[in-house]
N, C-alpha and C positions, 0 to 999 in steps of 0.2 A: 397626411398619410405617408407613411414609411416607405420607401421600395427595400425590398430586400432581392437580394442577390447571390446567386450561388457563388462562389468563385470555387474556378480548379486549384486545387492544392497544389503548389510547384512540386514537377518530376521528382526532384531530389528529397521531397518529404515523404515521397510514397514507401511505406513498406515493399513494397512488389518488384520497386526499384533497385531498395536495397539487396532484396533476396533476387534477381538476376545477377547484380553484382558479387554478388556472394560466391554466386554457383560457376559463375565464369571464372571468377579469382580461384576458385576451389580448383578447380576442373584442369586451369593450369597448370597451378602447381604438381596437381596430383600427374598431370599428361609428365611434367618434368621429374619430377622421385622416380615414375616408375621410368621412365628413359635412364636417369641416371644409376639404378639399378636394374639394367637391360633386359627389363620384363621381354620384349618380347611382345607385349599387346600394350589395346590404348585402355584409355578408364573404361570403354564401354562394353570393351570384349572383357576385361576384367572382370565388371561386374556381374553380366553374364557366365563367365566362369564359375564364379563363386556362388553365385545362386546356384548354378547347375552341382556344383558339390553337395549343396548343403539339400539340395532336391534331387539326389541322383535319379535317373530313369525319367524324372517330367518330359512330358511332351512338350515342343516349341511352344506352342497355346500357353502352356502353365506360365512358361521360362519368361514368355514376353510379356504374360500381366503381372507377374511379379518384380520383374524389375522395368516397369512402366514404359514398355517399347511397344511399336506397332507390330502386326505380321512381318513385312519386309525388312525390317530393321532387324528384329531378330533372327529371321532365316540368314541377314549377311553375314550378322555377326558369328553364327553357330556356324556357318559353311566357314567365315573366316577360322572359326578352331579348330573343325576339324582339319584342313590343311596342314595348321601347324602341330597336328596330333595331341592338339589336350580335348581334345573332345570328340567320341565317337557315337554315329547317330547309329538304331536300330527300328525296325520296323515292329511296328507293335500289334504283337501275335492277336491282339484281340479286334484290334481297329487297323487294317491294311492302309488306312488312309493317311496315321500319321505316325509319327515317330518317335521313340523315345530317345533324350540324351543323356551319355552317361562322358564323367570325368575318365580321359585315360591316365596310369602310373605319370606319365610325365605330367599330365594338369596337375597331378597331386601334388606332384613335386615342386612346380612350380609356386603354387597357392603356398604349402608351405614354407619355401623360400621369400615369400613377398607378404604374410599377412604380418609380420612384425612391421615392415615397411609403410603397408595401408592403416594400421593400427596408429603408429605415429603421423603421418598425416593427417589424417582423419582428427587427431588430437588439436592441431593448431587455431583452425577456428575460435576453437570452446577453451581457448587456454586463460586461464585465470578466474573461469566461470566457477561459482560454489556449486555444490550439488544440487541447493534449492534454485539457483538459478537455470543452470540447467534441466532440472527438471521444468521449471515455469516457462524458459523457450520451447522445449519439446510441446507442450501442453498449449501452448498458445500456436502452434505450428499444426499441431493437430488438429483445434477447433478452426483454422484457415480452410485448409486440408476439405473439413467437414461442410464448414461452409458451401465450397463448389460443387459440394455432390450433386 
């Protein structure tokens, strides 16, 4: 009789591994570009930013399932902009309870001073990839993604 045996696949062949390292390595760079371009915010107020443009008026609720934050996380992050006036919050005339946010003139301005910036960044990862490949990482990121639901 045979024994078989599972064995763990070592750390460093795991997919999940890689894609931590990815996003840290990302995350760096990206903290660093926009330093060196004196954004003014980190990646996460950033990204919050930018969703809040492209969704003017969402309520935090919307802001923070869209770019995959908790409640608290996004209320810091949104109180951190409005501070620095890219973003002002409103009470929403139909729900007292929560708030809509909208991009102020200077968010715009800033977004469009920095999205050539995120644009190139954003590029480095995926540099050299074909289209088809690119598109077969997306797609296998996706059925990951799917997976966890």
């Amino acid at each position: 009789m045979q024994e078989t045996r599972t064995q763990e696949q070592r750390l460093e062949q795991l997919p999940v591994f890689f894609m931590e390292q990815i996003v840290r390595r990302y995350r760096q760079m990206a903290t660093q570009e926009l330093k060196r371009h004196q954004a003014g915010v980190s990646v996460d107020q950033w990204v919050v930013l930018k969703q809040i443009s492209e969704n003017n008026g969402s309520s935090q609720v919307e802001i923070g399932s869209s770019t995959v934050k908790d409640a608290p996380t996004t209320t810091r992050i949104i109180d951190q902009l409005v501070n620095k006036n890219l973003v002002s919050k409103q009470l929403d005339p139909e729900d007292r309870r929560r708030y809509m946010v909208f991009v102020t003139e200077k968010g715009r301005q800033l977004i469009e001073r920095l999205i050539p910036v995120v644009q190139e960044y954003r590029q480095i990862p995926v540099q050299g990839f074909s289209a088809a490949e690119h598109k077969q990482l997306v797609g296998l990121l996706q059925r990951m993604l799917k997976n966890l639901e």
